[in-house]
Each structure stands twice: as C-alpha cells, then as structure tokens.
ZADO-182479 format. One record per residue (C-alpha): residue number from 1; x, y, z. Coordinates in nm, 2 decimals, m for minus. Example, Ala and Ser with C-alpha at 12.3 -4.5 7.8 and 13.67 -1.06 7.14 Angstrom:
  seq       u       v       w
    1    1.23   m0.45    0.78
    2    1.37   m0.11    0.71
# end
This chain:
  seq       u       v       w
    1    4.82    4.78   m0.84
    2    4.87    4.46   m0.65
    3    4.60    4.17   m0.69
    4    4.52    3.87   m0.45
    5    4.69    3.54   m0.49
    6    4.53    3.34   m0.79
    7    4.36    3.05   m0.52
    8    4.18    3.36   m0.33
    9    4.07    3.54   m0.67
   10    3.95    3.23   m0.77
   11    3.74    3.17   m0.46
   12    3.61    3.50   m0.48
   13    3.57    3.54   m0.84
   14    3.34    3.24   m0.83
   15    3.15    3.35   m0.50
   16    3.07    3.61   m0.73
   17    2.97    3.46   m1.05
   18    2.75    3.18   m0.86
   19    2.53    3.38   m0.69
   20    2.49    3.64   m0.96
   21    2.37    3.29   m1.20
   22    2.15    3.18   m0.88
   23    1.97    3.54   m0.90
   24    1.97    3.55   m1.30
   25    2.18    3.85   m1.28
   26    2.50    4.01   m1.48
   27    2.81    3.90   m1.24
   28    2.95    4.23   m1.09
   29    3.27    4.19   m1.01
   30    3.51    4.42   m0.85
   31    3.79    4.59   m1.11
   32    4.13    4.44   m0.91
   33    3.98    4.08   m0.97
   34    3.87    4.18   m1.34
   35    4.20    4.02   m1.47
   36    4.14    3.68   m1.35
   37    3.78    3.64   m1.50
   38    3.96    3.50   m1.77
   39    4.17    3.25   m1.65
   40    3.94    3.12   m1.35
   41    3.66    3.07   m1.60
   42    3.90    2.86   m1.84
   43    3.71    2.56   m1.96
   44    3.44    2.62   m1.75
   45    3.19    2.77   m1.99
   46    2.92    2.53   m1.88
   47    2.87    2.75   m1.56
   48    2.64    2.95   m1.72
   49    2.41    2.67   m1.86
   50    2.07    2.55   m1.67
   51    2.11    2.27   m1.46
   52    1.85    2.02   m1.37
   53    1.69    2.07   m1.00
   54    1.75    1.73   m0.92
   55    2.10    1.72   m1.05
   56    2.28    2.12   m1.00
   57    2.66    1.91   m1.10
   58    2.47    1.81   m1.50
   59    2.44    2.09   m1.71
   60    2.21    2.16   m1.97
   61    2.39    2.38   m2.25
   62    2.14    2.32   m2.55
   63    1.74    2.30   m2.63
   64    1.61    2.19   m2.94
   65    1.27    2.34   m3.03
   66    1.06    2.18   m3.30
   67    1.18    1.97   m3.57
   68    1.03    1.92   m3.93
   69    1.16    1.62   m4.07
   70    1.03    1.53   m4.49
   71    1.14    1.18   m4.65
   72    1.05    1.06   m5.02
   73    1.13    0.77   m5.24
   74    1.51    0.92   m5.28
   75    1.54    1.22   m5.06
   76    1.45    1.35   m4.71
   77    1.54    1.69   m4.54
   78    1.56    1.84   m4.16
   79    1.50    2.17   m4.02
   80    1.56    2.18   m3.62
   81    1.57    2.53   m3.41
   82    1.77    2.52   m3.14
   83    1.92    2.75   m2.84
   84    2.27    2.67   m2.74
   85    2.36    2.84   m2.39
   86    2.73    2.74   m2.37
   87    2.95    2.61   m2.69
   88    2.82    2.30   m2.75
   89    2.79    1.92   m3.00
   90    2.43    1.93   m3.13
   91    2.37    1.59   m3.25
   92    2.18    1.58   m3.59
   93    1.90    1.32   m3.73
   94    2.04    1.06   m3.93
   95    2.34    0.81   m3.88
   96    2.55    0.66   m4.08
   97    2.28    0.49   m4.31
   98    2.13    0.80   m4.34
   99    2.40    1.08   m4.31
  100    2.30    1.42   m4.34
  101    2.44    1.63   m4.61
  102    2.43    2.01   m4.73
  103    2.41    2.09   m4.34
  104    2.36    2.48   m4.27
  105    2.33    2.68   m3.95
  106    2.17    3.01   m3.99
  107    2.21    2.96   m4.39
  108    2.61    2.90   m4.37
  109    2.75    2.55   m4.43
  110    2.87    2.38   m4.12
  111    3.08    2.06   m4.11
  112    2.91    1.80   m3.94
  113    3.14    1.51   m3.78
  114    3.02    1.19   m3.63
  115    3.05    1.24   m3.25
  116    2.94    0.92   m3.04
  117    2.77    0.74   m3.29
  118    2.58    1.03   m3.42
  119    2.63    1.32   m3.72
  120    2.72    1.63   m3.50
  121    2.82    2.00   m3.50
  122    2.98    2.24   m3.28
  123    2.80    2.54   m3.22
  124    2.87    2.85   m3.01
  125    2.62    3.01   m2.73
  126    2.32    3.18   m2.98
  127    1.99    3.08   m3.16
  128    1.99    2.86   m3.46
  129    1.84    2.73   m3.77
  130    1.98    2.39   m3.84
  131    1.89    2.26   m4.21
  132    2.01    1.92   m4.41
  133    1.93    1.69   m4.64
  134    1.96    1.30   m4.74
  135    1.95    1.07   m5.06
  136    1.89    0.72   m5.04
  137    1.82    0.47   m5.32
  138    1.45    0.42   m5.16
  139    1.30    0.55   m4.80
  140    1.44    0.41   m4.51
  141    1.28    0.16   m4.25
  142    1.38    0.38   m4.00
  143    1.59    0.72   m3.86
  144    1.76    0.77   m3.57
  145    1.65    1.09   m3.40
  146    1.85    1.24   m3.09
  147    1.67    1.16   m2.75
  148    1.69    1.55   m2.67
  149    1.36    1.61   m2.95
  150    1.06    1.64   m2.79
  151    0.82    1.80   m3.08
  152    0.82    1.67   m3.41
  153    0.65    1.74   m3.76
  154    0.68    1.49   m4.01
  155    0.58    1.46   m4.38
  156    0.64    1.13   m4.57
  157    0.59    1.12   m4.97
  158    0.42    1.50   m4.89
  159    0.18    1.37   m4.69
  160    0.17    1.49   m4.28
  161    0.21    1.20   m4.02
  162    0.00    1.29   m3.71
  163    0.12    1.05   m3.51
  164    0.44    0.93   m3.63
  165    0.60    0.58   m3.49
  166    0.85    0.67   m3.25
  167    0.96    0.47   m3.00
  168    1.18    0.56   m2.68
  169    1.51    0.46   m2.83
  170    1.51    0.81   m3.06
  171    1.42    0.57   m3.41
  172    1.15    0.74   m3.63
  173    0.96    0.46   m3.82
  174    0.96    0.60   m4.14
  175    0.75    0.27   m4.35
  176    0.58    0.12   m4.06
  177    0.19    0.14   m4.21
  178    0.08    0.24   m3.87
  179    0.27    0.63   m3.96
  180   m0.06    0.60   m4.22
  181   m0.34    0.53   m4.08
  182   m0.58    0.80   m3.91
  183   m0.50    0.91   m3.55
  184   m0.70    1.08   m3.29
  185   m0.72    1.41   m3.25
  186   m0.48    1.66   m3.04
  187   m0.57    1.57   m2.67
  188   m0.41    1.60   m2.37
  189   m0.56    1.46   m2.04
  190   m0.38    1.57   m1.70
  191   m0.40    1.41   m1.36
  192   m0.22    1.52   m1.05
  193   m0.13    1.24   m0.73
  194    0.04    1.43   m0.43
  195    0.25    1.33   m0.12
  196    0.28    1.61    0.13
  197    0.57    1.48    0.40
  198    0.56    1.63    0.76
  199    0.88    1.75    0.88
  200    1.18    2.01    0.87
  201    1.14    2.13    0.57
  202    0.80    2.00    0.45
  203    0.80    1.80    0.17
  204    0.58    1.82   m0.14
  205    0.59    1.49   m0.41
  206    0.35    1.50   m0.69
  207    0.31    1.25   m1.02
  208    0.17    1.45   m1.27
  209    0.04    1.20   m1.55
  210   m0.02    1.31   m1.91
  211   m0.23    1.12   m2.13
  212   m0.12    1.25   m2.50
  213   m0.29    1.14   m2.84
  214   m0.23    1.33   m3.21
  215    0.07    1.46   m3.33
  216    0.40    1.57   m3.11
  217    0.37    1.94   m2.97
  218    0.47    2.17   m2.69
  219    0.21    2.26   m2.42
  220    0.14    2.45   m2.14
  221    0.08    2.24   m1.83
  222    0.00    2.48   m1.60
  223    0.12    2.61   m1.23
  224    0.19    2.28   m1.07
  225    0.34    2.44   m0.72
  226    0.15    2.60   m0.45
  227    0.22    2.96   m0.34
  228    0.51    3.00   m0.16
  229    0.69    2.61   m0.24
  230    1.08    2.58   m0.38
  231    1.15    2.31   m0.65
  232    1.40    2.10   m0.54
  233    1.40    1.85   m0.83
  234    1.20    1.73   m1.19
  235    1.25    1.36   m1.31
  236    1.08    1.30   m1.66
  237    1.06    1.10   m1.93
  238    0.97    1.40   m2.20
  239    1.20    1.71   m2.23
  240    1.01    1.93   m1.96
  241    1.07    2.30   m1.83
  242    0.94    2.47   m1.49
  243    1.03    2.81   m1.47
  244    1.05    3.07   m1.16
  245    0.67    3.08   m1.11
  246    0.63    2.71   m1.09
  247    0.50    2.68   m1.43
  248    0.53    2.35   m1.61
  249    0.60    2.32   m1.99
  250    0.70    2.01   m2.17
  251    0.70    1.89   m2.53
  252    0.49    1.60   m2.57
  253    0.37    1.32   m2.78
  254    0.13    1.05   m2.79
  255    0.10    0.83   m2.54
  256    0.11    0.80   m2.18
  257    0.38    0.99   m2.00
  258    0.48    1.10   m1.58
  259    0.63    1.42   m1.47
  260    0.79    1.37   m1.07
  261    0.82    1.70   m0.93
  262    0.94    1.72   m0.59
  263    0.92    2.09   m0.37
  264    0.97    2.17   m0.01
  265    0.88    2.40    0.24
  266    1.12    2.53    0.56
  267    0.87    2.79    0.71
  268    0.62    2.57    0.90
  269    0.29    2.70    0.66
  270   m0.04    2.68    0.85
  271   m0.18    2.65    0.49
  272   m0.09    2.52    0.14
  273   m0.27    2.72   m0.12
  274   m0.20    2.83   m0.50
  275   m0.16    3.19   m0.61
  276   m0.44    3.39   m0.72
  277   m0.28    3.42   m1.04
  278   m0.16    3.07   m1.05
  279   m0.36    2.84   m1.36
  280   m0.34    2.48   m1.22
  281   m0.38    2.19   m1.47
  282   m0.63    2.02   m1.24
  283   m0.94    2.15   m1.03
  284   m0.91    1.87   m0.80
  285   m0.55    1.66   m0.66
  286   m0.55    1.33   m0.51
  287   m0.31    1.42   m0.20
  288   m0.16    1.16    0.09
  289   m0.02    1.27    0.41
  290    0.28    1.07    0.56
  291    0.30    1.24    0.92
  292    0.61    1.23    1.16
  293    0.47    1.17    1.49
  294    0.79    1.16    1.66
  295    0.78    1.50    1.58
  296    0.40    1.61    1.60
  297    0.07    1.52    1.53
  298   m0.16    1.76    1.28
  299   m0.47    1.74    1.11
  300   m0.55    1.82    0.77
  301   m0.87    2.03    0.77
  302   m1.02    2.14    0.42
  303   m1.00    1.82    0.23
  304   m1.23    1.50    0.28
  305   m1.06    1.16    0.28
  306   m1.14    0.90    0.01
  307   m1.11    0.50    0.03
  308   m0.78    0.46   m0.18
  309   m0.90    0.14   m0.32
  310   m1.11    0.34   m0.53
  311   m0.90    0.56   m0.72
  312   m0.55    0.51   m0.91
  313   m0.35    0.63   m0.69
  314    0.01    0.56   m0.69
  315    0.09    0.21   m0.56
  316    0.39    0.35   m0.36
  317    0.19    0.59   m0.16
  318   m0.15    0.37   m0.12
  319   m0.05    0.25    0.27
  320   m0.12    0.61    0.41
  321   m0.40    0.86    0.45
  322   m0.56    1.03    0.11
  323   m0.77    1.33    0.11
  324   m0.90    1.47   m0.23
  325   m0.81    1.83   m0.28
  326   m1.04    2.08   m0.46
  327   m0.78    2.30   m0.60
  328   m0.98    2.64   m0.52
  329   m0.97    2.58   m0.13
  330   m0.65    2.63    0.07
  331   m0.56    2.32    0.27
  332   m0.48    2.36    0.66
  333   m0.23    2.23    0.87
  334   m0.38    2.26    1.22
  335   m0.09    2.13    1.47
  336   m0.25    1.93    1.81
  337    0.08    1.87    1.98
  338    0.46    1.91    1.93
# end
C-alpha cells in the first residue's frame, strides 16, 4: 500500500476533520490516510473544542456548571461540575491564602498545582465532580473565584447567601455584611435593542440587556434570532451559550448585564420573521434601520416608527430611523429602487 506525502495527508486529513466538526459529525476518513490521524492531529486536541462565533482561532475546551461553595469559622468546602471537551487546566477556588486541599475528581484524589496564580488540575475530555476543602484560623475577607463561574450557591456559617458579593474581578466577599442582609427575589427582566444593516449580506445587531436580582442561576433566555439568520458572533460579559436554533442561555447573577449578538443574512429576505416554534424573550424589539442608498432604497412596512428621544435606546444607534417591533408580526423589506 502506498500513501500520499505527509503535507497532502495533512491537508486532506484536516479538510476532513473540519468540515465533519462544522456539521457536528463523526470525521470519516478514508482507510489509506487512517495512519496519519495520529500524527497530523499531534498537539492539536483543541480542534474539537467549541470556539466562540466572534473568535473561530480561541477555543473553548471546558464549562463549569454550578458551584456550591460553604465557609465557617475554621473550614470551607467546594463542589464545582464541570465538562472538559479537550485535556484541559481547570482552575480551582481559592489561592494561595486559601489553598484548597483533599481535592477529588469523580471521588479520586487529584493533585492540584498552582498554574498562573491560581490552584489547578489537569483533567482529560469527560464529565466531572470537582470537590475540596480549606482550613483557616477564622473566615476569610475574601476568595478568589475563576472568571469562568457563572452560577453560584453559597452558604456561610450554614446559612444560604442569596445574593452573595461578587464583584467582576472573580473575589467572593465572604464577611462583607451586605452577603447578610435580605435580597430581592429571583427576577430577571429582558429588553431587546436591534440594528438591522442594509447590504450584502444583511446585517442583524441586537443588545440584549438583562436586569438580574436574587441569587446566581442559569436561565433560559429565549430564541433571540429570527427564522432563517446565521450567528456570526456573541460578546458578553456573563458566561452565555446560543445553540443551533438560535437559542440563548447564560448563567447569570444580580445585577445589570448586555449580551451583543450579531447575525447576518446573504439571501436578500423580503421579510424578517421568527419561527413558529421560536419562544422570543420579548413581545416587542426596539429596531433601527441603517440603509445603504448607494446601493438601494427600501421601506420597512409592518413596524411604526417611534421618536428615539423617548425610549433608551442605545446611544450608538440613536442618529438613525427606529421602528418598534411587535414580535408576532413579520417585518417587510419592500425594495423601491436598486
């Protein structure tokens, strides 16, 4: 059996392992190129991990779900789940004040190392149960969290912290007397602002604000793209996922938080409409058009215009045309000249 030169398996090798990741599929690959799966893929494990829309070079080879963190006068203990696509650091809560100890993955003892500036472990592509503990001589002030958490449960002297102090660095306030006090109920409060761009393709920009009070949690946003509309990139400052159907999840907490979503269109619609099966967070969108007259002139029908000045709408998008959008009714683009 004789097999291409190593620079053409590779090219083919990886024409074949790309698209079968863009289509979520098994790679089929032929049986003379078989022997150089190995060495093409060498240090390239990552391949197979998500990558951010806006950023397809970055890849995403871990995602922590929830973490339960308790502390007491002397002791405190963690318990994070977590999905590791690709071999992987995890980084762990704590630092060197507050170094975890007794770590276990799935029940086994795992050596934890300190891997820019934070207690780590090395974990292969599975599911996991990640569990420590700490002793200190009394509570801390404070404990550094990674940036990757997004939901939280935390327990101080056995009581539950609705709300707990946690600001954008990662540090958990752990003896701040606001961690105490009563907190509002679970709330979450979505608005939608839109920028649809004329052109080749046709652009889609929305700012999707949450409004977040009790304590940290995952939720279901909701469909947040139109029937028929590619995502081209997500720019948040809470860990947030959209799947296939245009779905937005995220794992929030309180305060006041924006999800940019940006999604285009290269078929020249006559319409922009959700699907029947679509759940939308909103009923009604706040939605500017920024035409292209040196390449035609349209009218939106199915939308009345409101004075700007009126609404919040986004300060970078105030200068053009706003229509407000009831969710239910398909929006038209009628073209008048080309």
């Amino acid at each position: 059996m004789t097999f291409p030169p190593p620079r053409i398996a590779l090219a083919v090798i990886a024409a074949f392992l790309l698209g079968a990741v863009a289509r979520a599929e098994p790679p089929i690959i032929p049986d003379p190129l078989k022997p150089w799966v190995d060495w093409v893929l060498w240090n390239e494990d990552s391949r197979l991990c998500p990558s951010p829309f806006n950023d397809p070079a970055k890849s995403l080879c871990s995602w922590p779900t929830r973490l339960e963190f308790r502390a007491d006068a002397t002791t405190g203990n963690f318990d994070l789940g977590v999905t590791v696509y690709s071999t992987s650091w995890i980084a762990l809560p704590g630092g060197i004040d507050a170094w975890p100890l007794n770590v276990k993955v799935n029940g086994v003892p795992a050596p934890v190392v300190e891997r820019e500036n934070a207690p780590s472990i090395r974990l292969r592509p599975g599911t996991y149960r990640i569990e420590g503990t700490y002793r200190w001589h009394e509570i801390p002030q404070r404990v550094t969290l990674p940036k990757t958490i997004g939901v939280l449960a935390l327990l101080v002297d056995g009581k539950s912290v609705e709300s707990p102090t946690w600001d954008a660095s990662g540090e958990l306030w752990l003896k701040r007397r606001s961690t105490a006090e009563e907190t509002d109920r679970d709330f979450l409060g979505v608005k939608v602002f839109s920028v649809l761009e004329d052109g080749i393709p046709l652009w889609l920009r929305s700012e999707i604000e949450l409004s977040v009070s009790g304590k940290s949690r995952e939720e279901q946003i909701g469909t947040i793209l139109p029937e028929g509309w590619q995502l081209a990139s997500v720019a948040s400052e809470i860990p947030v996922v959209v799947d296939a159907e245009g779905n937005l999840k995220a794992q929030v907490r309180a305060g006041r938080w924006t999800v940019r979503v940006s999604a285009f269109r290269a078929d020249n619609p006559t319409e922009i409409a959700f699907a029947a099966s679509a759940k939308p967070p909103v009923t009604e969108e706040l939605l500017a058009f920024r035409a292209s007259p040196d390449f035609r002139l349209v009218d939106i029908v199915g939308a009345p215009s409101v004075d700007v000045s009126q609404t919040t709408f986004p300060d970078q998008w105030r200068e053009l045309p706003v229509f407000r959008w009831e969710i239910s009714t398909p929006l038209r683009i009628e073209e008048r000249l080309r």
